[in-house]
NUDRENVO-833601 format. One record per residue (C-alpha): x, y, z; residue in one letter. Coordinates in steps of 0.1 Angstrom, whole numbers, plus 5000, padded with zeros to 4 digits. Each point is the difference from the previous one (the first is absolute). Layout:
<tikols>
TIKOL     px     py     pz   aa
TIKOL      X      Y      Z    A
...
</tikols>
This chain:
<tikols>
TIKOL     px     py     pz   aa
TIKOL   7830   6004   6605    X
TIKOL   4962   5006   5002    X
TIKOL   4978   5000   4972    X
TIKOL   4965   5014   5000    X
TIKOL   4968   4992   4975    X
TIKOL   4972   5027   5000    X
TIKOL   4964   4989   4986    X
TIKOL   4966   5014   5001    X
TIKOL   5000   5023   4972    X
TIKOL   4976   5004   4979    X
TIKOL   4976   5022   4985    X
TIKOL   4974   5017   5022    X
TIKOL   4976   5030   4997    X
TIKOL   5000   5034   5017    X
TIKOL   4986   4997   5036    X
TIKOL   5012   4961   5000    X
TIKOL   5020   4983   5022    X
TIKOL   5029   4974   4995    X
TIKOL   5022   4983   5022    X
TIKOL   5040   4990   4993    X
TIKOL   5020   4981   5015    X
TIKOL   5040   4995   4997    X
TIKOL   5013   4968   5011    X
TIKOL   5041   4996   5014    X
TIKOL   5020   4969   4997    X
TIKOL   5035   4994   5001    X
TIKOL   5023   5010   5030    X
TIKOL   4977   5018   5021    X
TIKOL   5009   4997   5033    X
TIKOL   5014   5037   4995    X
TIKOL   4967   5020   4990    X
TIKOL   4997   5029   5014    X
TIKOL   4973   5018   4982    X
TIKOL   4982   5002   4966    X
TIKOL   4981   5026   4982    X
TIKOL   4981   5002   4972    X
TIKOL   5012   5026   4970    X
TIKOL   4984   5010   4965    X
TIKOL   5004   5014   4971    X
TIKOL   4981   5014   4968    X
TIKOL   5013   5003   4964    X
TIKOL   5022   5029   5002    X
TIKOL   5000   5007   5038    X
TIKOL   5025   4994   5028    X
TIKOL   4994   4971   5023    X
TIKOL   4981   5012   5027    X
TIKOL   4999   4981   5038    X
TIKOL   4964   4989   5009    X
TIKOL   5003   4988   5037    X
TIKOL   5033   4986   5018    X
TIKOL   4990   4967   5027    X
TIKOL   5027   4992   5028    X
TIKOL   5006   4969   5009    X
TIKOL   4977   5000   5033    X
TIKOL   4974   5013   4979    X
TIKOL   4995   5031   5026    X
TIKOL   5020   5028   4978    X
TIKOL   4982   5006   4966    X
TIKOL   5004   5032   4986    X
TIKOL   4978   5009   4967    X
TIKOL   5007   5019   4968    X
TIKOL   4976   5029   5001    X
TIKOL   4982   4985   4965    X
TIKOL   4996   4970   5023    X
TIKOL   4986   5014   5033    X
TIKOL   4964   4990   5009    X
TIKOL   4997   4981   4968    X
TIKOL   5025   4972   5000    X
TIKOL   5012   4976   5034    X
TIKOL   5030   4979   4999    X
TIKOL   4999   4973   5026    X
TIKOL   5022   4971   5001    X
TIKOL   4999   4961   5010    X
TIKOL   5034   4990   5011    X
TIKOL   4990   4963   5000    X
TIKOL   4997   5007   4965    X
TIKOL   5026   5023   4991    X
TIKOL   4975   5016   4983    X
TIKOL   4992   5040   4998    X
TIKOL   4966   5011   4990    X
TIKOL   4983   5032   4983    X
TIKOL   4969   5007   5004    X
TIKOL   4987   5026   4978    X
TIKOL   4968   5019   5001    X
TIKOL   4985   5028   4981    X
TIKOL   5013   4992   4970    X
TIKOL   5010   5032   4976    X
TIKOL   5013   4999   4965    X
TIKOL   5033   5020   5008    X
TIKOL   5008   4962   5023    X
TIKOL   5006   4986   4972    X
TIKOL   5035   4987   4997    X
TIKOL   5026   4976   5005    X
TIKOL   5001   4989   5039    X
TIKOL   5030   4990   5014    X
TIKOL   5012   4980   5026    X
TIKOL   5035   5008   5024    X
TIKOL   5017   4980   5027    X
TIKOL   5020   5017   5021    X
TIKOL   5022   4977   5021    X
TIKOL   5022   5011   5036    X
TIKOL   5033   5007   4975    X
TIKOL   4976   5026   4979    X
TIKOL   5006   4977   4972    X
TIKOL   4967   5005   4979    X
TIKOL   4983   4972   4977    X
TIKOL   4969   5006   4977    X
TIKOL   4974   4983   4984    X
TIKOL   4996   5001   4962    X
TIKOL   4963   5020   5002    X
TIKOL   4963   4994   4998    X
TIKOL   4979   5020   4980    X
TIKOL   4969   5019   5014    X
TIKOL   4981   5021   4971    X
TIKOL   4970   5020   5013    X
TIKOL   4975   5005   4974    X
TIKOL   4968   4998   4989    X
</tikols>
């Protein structure tokens, strides 16, 4: 069992920045890789950027790329987003997912970004 807290939300305006962070505890000697996921009132959850556990393979969601950078401190068990650029249509619900060795997926309850002036 992992269990994973996001913070950093907040509100911010257009052409801000803000950083989040997700923090794993539990049993987690099997992580394997964590992404960060969000979703708006009335959308589908979309995938923001996936981090393997080396921290070498990071694949971005294409609202994500040259914006946002998710890094990771494994001393920590912490992932990070950094997001740039801020634009009103960010706003949503972000999401953090564990993703152990078994495939066994764990999320975090959500931090809320709102990008407006």
């Amino acid at each position: 069992q992992v269990q994973l807290v996001e913070s950093g939300g907040v509100l911010v305006q257009p052409g801000g920045s803000l950083r989040l962070s997700c923090t794993a505890s539990g049993n987690i000697a099997s992580i394997y890789r964590m992404a960060w996921y969000r979703q708006a009132p009335g959308k589908e959850r979309e995938l923001v950027a996936v981090i393997f556990s080396s921290g070498s393979t990071i694949v971005y969601g294409d609202a994500a790329k040259g914006r946002f950078t998710i890094s990771r401190d494994n001393t920590k068990h912490t992932v990070y987003l950094q997001m740039n650029s801020l634009k009103p249509e960010d706003t949503a619900g972000y999401y953090c997912k564990h993703t152990n060795k078994l495939q066994l997926d764990y999320w975090g309850q959500g931090t809320q970004v709102t990008v407006s002036s």
